[in-house]
ZAFI-162995 format. One record per residue (C-alpha): x, y, z; residue in one letter. Coordinates in steps of 0.05 Angstrom, whole numbers, plus 5000, padded with zeros to 4 digits. Last residue first. Layout:
XYZA
...
END
This chain:
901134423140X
898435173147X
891734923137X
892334403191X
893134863245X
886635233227X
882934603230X
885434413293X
891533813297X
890233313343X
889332713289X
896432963269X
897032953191X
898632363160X
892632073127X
893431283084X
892330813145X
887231073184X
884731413115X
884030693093X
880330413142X
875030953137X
874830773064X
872030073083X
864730073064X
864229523022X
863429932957X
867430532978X
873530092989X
871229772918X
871730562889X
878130622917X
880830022881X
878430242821X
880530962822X
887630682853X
888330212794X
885830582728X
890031142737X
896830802733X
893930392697X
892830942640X
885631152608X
883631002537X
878330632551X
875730832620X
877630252670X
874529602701X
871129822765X
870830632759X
868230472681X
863929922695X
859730352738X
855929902788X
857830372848X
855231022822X
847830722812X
844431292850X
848231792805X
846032492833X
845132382904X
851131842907X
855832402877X
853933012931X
854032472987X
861132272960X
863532882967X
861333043040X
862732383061X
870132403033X
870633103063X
869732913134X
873032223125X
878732643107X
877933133161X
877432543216X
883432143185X
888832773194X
890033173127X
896833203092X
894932533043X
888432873030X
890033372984X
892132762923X
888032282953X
882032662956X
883033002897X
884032402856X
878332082884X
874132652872X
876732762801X
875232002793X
868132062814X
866832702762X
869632432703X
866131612717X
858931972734X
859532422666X
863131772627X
856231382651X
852331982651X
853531822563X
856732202506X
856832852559X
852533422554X
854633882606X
851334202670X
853733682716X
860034042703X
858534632735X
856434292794X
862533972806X
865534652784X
862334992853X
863834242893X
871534292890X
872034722951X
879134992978X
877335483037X
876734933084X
883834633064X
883133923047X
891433883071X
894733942998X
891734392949X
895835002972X
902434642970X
904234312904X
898534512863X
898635322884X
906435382863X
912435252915X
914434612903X
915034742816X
915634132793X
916334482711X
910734332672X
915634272606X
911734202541X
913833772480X
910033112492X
908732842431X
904532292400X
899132792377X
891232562382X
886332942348X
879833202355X
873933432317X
868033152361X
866133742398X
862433932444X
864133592505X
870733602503X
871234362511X
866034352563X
871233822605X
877334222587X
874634872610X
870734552676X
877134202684X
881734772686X
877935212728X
879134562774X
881335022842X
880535742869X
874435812828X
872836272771X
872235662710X
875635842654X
872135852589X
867935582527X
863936132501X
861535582438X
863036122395X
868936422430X
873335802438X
871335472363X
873236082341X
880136062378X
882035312351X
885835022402X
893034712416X
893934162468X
899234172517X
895934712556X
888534712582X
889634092619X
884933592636X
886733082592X
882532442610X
875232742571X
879032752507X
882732142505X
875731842515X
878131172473X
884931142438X
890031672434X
894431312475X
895831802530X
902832152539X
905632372609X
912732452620X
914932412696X
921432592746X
924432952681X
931133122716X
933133862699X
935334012762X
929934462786X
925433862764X
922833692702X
916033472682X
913533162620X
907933352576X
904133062527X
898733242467X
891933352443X
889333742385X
883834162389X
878234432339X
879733982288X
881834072210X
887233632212X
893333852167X
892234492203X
891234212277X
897633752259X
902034302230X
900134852281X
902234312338X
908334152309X
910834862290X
908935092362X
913834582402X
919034662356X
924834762419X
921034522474X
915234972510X
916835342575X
914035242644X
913435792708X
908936322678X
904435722653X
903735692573X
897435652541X
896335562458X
891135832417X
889635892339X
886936372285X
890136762334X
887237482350X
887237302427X
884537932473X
878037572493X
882036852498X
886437402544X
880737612582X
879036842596X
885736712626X
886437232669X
879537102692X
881936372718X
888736592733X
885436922783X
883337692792X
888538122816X
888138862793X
889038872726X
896238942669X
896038772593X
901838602552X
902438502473X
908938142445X
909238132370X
907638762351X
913339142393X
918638622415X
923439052453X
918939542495X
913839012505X
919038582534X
921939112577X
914839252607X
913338542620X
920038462659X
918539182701X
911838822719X
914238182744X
919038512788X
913838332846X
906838522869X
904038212808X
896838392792X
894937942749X
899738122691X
897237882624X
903037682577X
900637612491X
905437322453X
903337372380X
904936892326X
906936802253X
913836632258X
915335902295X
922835742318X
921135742386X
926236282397X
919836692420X
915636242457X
921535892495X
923636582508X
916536732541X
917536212598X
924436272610X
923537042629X
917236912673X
921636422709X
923936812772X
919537422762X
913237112763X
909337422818X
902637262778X
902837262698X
897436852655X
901536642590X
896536642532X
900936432459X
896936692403X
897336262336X
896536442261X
897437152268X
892037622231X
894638162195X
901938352189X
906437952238X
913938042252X
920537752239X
925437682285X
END
C-alpha cells in the first residue's frame, strides 16, 4: 500500500463503539477500496469490548495511513465532531462501525466532487441483511430539495473547509445529530451535486440504536432539543422549514411509535404537534405535506400526506387505535424495555 506525503485528498471518520464484530469489515472496505491518497482515521468511544486491541493492531500495521484516537464515552455525536477536528482531508467521507463502502466507492465520489467544484455531493445506499440480501436501495432523483431529503451524514462526500468554516456539526443528542448536521449543511450552501450511485452498505443491523432503542417513544428519547436547533436555520422558504421538521415528526412517530400502546402515542403526538402548530400556525395548508416536496419519493410522499389529513380532521387518535401495538396496560417503564 502506498502511503500519503502531505495533505491526503480524503479522510475516512469511522466513529467506534463496541465494534468488534464488524469494525474489521468496516475499515477493509476503506483500505482495499482501491483509492490512494487517504487517511483512515478510527475514534474509539470508549469501547468496553475487543474494539480497542483491533484499533491498536491496525495502527500498528498501517502507520500514516490509519490514525486512532481513544476518550471516555461521549456519543457518536462528539466522536464525530472531534474527528472533523482531527480530519486533514481536503475531503470527508463517514463510514458506520457496522457498514462498509463498495469496491470504488471513494474514487467515484472524489471524481464527481472534483470535476464539480461543490461542497457535497449526494449519493445512495442500499441495505443488506446478515445474509447478504439487499432488503432496500435508496437513490433520490436529483431533482428538487434533494438536499434537504438526505439526512444522512454518509453516502455523500464533503468538502472539509467548507465543514470547519461554516462550524457545521453533530448535533449532542441521543437522537437526529444527523439531521441537525445534514439540515445546516444544506442550508448554506448551494454547490451541490447529485450522484446516481448507491455504493454504501448500511448494513440491517437489529441490534444497533435505530433498530431497537428508537422504537417504543422511550421517555428518555426526545427529538424536540434538535427541533429547536433547526428552527435556528435559514432555509429557502418556512414552507420547506415547516415541511422538514413535520415530516421528521411523522416519521418518528410512526417509525418509534409502532411498539408504543395508543395512550403514549397520542401522548407524544400532542406534545409534538403542539410544539409545530405554535411555530407554523398555518401547518395544515402546506402544499408540500399535502401534495409532496419536489424531489421527494412516494413512498414518502403518501404516509406524510395522509397523516397530515388525519391531523387535519382530527382523526389521528383513530389511527393509533389501529396502527400501536404495545399493551394499553403496559407502564411506562415496561414499555421501554419493549
Amino acid at each position: 500500500m502506498t502511503f500519503m506525503s502531505g495533505q491526503p485528498e480524503i479522510s475516512v471518520i469511522i466513529p467506534v463503539y463496541n465494534g468488534e464484530r464488524f469494525l474489521r469489515r468496516a475499515a477493509c472496505s476503506v483500505l482495499k477500496n482501491g483509492f490512494a491518497d487517504f487517511e483512515l482515521l478510527l475514534l474509539d468511544d470508549g469501547s468496553s469490548d475487543g474494539s480497542a486491541a483491533i484499533l491498536s493492531e491496525y495502527a500498528e500495521k498501517y502507520p500514516g495511513r490509519i490514525r486512532v484516537f481513544s476518550h471516555p464515552n461521549m456519543g457518536v455525536a462528539r466522536t464525530r465532531n472531534k474527528g472533523i477536528e482531527l480530519a486533514n482531508g481536503r475531503y470527508l467521507l463517514f463510514l458506520d462501525q457496522d457498514d462498509w463502502f463498495d469496491q470504488g466507492y471513494m474514487q467515484t465520489f472524489y471524481s464527481a466532487i472534483e470535476s464539480s467544484g461543490c461542497d457535497v455531493v449526494y449519493g445512495g445506499y442500499k441495505r443488506p441483511d446478515a445474509s447478504g440480501r439487499i432488503v432496500k436501495k435508496r437513490l433520490l432523483s436529483g431533482k428538487g430539495y434533494y438536499p434537504y431529503i438526505a439526512i444522512m451524514a454518509w453516502a455523500k462526500i464533503h468538502r472539509t473547509a467548507f465543514l470547519k468554516e461554516n462550524n457545521i456539526v453533530f448535533f449532542d443528542n441521543n437522537i437526529g445529530e444527523d439531521v441537525v448536521f445534514c439540515m445546516r449543511e444544506a442550508s448554506l450552501t448551494g454547490k451541490t451535486a447529485f450522484l446516481p450511485y448507491t455504493g454504501y452498505n448500511w448494513y440491517l443491523n437489529t441490534d444497533s440504536v435505530s433498530e431497537s432503542t428508537h422504537k417504543g417513544l422511550r421517555d428518555d428519547v426526545n427529538i424536540l432539543p434538535w427541533m429547536e436547533k433547526v428552527m435556528e436555520f435559514c432555509f429557502e422558504t418556512e414552507q420547506l422549514k415547516e415541511y422538514c421538521l413535520t415530516k421528521i415528526v411523522i416519521y418518528y412517530l410512526l417509525h418509534s411509535g409502532r411498539r408504543s400502546s395508543a395512550k403514549r402515542f397520542m401522548a407524544a403526538y400532542q406534545e409534538l404537534f403542539g410544539w409545530l402548530g405554535e411555530r407554523f400556525p398555518g401547518l395544515t395548508h402546506n402544499h408540500y405535506l399535502q401534495w409532496g416536496l419536489p424531489g421527494e419519493t412516494t413512498g414518502v410522499r403518501f404516509p406524510v400526506s395522509v397523516f397530515t389529513a388525519l391531523h387535519r380532521f382530527g382523526m389521528i387518535g383513530v389511527f393509533a387505535r389501529l396502527y400501536c401495538c404495545g399493551r394499553p396496560e403496559q407502564d411506562p417503564e415496561q414499555e421501554r424495555k419493549n
